[in-house]
VEXSETI-111170 format. One record per residue (C-alpha): residue number from 1; residue in one letter; x negated, y negated, z negated. Coordinates in nm, 4 decimals, decimal comma. Layout:
// residues N
+-----+----+----------+----------+----------+
:   i : aa :       px :       py :       pz :
+-----+----+----------+----------+----------+
: NUM :  A :        X :        Y :        Z :
...
+-----+----+----------+----------+----------+
This chain:
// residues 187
+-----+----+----------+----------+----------+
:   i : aa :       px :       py :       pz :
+-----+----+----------+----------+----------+
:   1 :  X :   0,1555 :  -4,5749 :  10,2938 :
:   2 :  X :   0,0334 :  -4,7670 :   9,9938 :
:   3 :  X :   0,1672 :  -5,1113 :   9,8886 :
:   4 :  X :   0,0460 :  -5,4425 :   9,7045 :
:   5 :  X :   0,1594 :  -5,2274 :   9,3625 :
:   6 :  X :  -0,0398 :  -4,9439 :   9,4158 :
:   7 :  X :  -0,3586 :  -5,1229 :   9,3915 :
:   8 :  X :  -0,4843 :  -4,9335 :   9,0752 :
:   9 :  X :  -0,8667 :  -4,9355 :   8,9631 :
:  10 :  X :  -0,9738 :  -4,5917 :   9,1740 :
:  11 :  X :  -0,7581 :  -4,6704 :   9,4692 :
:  12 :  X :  -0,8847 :  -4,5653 :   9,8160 :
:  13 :  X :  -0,7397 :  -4,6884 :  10,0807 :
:  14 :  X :  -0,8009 :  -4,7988 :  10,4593 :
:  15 :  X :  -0,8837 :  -5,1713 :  10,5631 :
:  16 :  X :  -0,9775 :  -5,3064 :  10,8855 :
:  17 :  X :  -1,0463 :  -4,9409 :  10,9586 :
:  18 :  X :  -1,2981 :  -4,9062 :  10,6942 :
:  19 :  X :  -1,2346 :  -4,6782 :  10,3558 :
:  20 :  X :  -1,2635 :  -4,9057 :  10,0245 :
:  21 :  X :  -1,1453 :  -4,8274 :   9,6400 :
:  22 :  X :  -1,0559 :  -5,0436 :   9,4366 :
:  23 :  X :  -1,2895 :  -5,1343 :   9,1476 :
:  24 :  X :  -1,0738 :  -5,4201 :   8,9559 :
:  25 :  X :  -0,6947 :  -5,5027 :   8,9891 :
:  26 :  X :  -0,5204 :  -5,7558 :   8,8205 :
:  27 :  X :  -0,1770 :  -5,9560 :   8,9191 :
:  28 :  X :  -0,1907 :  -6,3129 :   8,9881 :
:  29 :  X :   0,1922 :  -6,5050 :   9,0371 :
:  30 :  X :   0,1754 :  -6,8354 :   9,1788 :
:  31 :  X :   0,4123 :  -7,0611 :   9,1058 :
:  32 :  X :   0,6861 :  -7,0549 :   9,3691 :
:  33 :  X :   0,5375 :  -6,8007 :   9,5554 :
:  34 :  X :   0,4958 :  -6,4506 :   9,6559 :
:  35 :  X :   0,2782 :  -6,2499 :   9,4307 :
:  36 :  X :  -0,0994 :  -6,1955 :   9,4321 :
:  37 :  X :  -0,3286 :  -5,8912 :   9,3491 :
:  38 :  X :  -0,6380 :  -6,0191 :   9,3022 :
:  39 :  X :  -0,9157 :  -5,7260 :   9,3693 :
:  40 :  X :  -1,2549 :  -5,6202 :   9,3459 :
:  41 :  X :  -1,3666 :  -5,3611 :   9,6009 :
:  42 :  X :  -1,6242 :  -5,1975 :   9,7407 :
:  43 :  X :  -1,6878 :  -5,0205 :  10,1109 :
:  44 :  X :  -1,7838 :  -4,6832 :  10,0380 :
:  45 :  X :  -1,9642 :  -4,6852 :  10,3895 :
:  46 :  X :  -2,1869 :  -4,9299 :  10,3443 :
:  47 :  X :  -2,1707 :  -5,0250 :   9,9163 :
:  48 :  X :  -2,1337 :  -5,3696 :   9,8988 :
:  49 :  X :  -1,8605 :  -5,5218 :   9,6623 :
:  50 :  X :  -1,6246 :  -5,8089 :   9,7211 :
:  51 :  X :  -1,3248 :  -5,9661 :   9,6206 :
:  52 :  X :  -1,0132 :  -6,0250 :   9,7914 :
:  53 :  X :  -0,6744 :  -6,0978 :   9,7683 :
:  54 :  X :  -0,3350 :  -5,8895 :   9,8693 :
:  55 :  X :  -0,0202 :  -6,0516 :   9,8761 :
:  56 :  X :   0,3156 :  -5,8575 :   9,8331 :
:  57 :  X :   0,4457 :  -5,7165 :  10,1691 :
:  58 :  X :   0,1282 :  -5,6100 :  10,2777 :
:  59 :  X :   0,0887 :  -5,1996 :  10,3119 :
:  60 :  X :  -0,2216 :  -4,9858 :  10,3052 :
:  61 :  X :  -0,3266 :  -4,6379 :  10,4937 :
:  62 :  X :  -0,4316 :  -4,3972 :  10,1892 :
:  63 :  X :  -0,8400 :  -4,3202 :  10,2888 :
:  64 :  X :  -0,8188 :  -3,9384 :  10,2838 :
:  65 :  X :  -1,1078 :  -3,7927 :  10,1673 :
:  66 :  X :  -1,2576 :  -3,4298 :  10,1261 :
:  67 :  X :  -1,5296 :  -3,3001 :   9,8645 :
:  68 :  X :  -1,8135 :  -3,0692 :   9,9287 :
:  69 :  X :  -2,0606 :  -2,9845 :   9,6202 :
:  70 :  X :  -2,4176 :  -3,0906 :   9,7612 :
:  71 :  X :  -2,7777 :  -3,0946 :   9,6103 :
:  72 :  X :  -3,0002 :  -3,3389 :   9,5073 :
:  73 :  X :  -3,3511 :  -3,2965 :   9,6657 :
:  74 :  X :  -3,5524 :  -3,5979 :   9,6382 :
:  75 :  X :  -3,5693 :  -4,0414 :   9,6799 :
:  76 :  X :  -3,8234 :  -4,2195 :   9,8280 :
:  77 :  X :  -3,7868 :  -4,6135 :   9,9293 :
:  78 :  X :  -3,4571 :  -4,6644 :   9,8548 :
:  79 :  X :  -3,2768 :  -4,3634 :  10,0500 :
:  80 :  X :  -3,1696 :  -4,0528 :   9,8585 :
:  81 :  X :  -3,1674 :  -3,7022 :  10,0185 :
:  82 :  X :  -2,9098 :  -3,4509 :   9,9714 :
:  83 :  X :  -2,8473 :  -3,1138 :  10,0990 :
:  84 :  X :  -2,5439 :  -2,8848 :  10,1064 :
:  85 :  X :  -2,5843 :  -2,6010 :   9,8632 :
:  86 :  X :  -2,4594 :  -2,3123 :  10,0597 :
:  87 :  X :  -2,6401 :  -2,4620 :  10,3879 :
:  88 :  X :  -2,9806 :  -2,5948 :  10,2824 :
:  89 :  X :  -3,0935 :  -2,7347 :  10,6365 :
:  90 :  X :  -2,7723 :  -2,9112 :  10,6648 :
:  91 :  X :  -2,9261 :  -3,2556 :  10,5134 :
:  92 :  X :  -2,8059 :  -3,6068 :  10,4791 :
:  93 :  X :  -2,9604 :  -3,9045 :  10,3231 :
:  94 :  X :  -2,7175 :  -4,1956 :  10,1772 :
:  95 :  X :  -2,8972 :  -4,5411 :  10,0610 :
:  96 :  X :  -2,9473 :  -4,6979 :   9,7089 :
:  97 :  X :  -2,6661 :  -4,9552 :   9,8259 :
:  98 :  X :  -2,4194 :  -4,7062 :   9,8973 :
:  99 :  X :  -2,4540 :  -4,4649 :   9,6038 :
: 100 :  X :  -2,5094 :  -4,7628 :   9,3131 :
: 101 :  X :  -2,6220 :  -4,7855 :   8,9719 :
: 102 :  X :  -2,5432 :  -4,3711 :   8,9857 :
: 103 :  X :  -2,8745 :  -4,3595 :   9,1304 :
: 104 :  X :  -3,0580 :  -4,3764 :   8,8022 :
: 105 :  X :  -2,9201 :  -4,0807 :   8,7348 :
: 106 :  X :  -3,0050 :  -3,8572 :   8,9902 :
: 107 :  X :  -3,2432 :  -3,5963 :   8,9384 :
: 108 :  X :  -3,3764 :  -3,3271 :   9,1435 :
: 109 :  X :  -3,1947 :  -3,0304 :   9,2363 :
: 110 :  X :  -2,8918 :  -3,1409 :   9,0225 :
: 111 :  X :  -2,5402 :  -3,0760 :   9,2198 :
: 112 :  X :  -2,3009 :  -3,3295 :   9,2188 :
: 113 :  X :  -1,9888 :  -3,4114 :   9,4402 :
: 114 :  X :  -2,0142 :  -3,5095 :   9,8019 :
: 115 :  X :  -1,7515 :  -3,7467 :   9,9509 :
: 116 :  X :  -1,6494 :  -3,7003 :  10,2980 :
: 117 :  X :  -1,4846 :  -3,9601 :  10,4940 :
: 118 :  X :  -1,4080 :  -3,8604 :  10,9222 :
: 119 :  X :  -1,6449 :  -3,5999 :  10,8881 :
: 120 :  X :  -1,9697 :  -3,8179 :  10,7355 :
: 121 :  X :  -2,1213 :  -3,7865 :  10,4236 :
: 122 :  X :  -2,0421 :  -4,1330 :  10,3131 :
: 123 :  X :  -2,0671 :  -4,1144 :   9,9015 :
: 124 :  X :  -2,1780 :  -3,9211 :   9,6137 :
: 125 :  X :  -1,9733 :  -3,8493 :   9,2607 :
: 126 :  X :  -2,1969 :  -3,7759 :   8,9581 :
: 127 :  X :  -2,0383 :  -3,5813 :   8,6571 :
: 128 :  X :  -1,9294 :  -3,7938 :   8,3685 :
: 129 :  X :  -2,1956 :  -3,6996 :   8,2002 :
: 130 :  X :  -2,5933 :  -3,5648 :   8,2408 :
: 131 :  X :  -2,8395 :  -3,4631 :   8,0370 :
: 132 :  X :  -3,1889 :  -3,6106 :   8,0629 :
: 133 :  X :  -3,5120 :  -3,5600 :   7,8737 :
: 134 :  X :  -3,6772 :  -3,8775 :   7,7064 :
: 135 :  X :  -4,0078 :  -3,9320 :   7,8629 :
: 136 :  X :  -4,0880 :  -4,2610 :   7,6730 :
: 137 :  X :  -3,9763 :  -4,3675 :   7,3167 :
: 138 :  X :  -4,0681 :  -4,6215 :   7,1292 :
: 139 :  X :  -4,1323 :  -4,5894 :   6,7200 :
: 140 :  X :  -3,8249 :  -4,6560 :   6,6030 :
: 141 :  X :  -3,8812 :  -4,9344 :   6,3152 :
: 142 :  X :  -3,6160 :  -4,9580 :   6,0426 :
: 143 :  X :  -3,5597 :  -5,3134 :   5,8541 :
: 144 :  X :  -3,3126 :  -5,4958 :   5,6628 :
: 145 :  X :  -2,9511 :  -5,3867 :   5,8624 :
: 146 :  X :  -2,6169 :  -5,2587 :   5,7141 :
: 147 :  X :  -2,5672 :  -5,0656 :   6,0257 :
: 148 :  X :  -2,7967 :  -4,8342 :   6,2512 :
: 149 :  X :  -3,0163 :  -4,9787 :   6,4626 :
: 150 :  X :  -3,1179 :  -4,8661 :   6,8244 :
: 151 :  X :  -3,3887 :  -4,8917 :   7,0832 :
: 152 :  X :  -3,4611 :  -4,8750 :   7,4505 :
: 153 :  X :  -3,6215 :  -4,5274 :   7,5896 :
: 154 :  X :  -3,7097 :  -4,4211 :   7,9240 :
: 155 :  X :  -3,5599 :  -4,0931 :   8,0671 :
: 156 :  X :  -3,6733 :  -3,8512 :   8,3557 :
: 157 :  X :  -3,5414 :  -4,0781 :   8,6284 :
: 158 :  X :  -3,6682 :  -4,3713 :   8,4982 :
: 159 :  X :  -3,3482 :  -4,5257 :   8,3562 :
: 160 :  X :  -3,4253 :  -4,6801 :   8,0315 :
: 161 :  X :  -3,0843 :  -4,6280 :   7,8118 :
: 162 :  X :  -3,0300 :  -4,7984 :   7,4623 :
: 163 :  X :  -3,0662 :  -4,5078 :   7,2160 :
: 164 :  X :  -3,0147 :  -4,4493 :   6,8417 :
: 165 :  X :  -3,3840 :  -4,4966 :   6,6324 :
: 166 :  X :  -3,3682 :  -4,0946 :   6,5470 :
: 167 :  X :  -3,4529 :  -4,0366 :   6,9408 :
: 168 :  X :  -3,8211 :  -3,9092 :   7,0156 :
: 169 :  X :  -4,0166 :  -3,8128 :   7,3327 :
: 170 :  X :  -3,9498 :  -3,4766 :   7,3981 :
: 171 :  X :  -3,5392 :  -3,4873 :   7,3072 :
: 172 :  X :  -3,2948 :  -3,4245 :   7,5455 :
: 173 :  X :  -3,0296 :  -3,6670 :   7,5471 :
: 174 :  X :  -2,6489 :  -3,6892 :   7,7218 :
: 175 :  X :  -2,5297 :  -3,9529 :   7,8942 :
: 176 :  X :  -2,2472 :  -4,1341 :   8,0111 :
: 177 :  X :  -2,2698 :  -4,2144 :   8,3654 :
: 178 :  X :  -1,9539 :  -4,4166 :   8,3632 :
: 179 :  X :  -2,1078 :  -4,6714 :   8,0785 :
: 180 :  X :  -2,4825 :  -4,6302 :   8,1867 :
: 181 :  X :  -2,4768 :  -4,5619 :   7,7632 :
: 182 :  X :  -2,5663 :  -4,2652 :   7,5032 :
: 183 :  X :  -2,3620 :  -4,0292 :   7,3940 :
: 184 :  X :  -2,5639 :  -3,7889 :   7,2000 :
: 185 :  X :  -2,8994 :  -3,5697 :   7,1237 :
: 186 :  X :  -2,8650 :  -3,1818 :   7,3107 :
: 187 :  X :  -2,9951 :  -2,9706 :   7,0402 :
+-----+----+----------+----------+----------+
């Protein structure tokens, strides 16, 4: 069992019977009162964020969850479909809403993690970072700046990622899927 303190950014645990992880944490005292943990969460069944308030006392069930590496194949409409790599007709398809802004990063037949929650497919982790080929790049014009300046290019998946002005069609760039930002060129 989990308590008001271990509400830490990554958290899973079990409310109203539902798994949720903790997104945001921060402590809130009110004067002459118990203390507050003010959160951010999301459902990982169904993706949508909220915040809400724990007060101390209160005690959480710890979501157990197992991990299975699944693939990629293909989106269409808003619904992603993934198969399990050593079982290729065992499919499942999770929603944009449920897998987030990690869905601009998905391309086919990458592998990433599967979470599994009672049995269901109910999430996907991406690595922390991917690397992606630049499909669109603007010329990258220099002017009058004491530091480097940067642009906006299109990758593969259609993300469009702010990128250093050295950055070309063609190049094959890594990402940080945490940040959404640029890490560096893949020679």
């Amino acid at each position: 069992m989990l308590t008001h303190t271990d509400l830490k950014k990554g958290a899973r645990i079990i409310v109203d019977g539902e798994p949720y992880e903790i997104l945001e944490s921060s402590p809130m005292k009110v004067a002459q009162r118990k203390a507050v943990i003010q959160t951010k969460i999301k459902n990982l069944l169904s993706g949508s964020v909220f915040e809400r308030n724990f007060h101390q006392g209160d005690v959480f069930e710890e979501a157990e969850m197992g991990k299975i590496d699944v693939k990629f194949l293909y989106g269409h409409r808003g619904k992603f479909v993934f198969s399990e790599i050593t079982d290729p007709k065992n499919r499942f398809e999770l929603s944009e809403e449920q897998i987030g802004r990690n869905a601009q990063f998905l391309k086919p037949n990458s592998t990433v993690t599967g979470i599994i929650f009672g049995g269901k497919m109910i999430n996907i982790v991406l690595p922390i970072k991917v690397q992606l080929r630049v499909v669109q790049s603007p010329p990258g014009v220099r002017g009058e700046r004491a530091q480097a300046g940067t642009k906006i290019v299109e990758v593969e998946t259609g993300a469009k990622i702010n990128a250093p002005l050295f950055i070309e069609e063609g190049d094959v760039i890594e990402i940080n899927t945490e940040t959404g930002e640029y890490s560096k060129r893949v020679e």
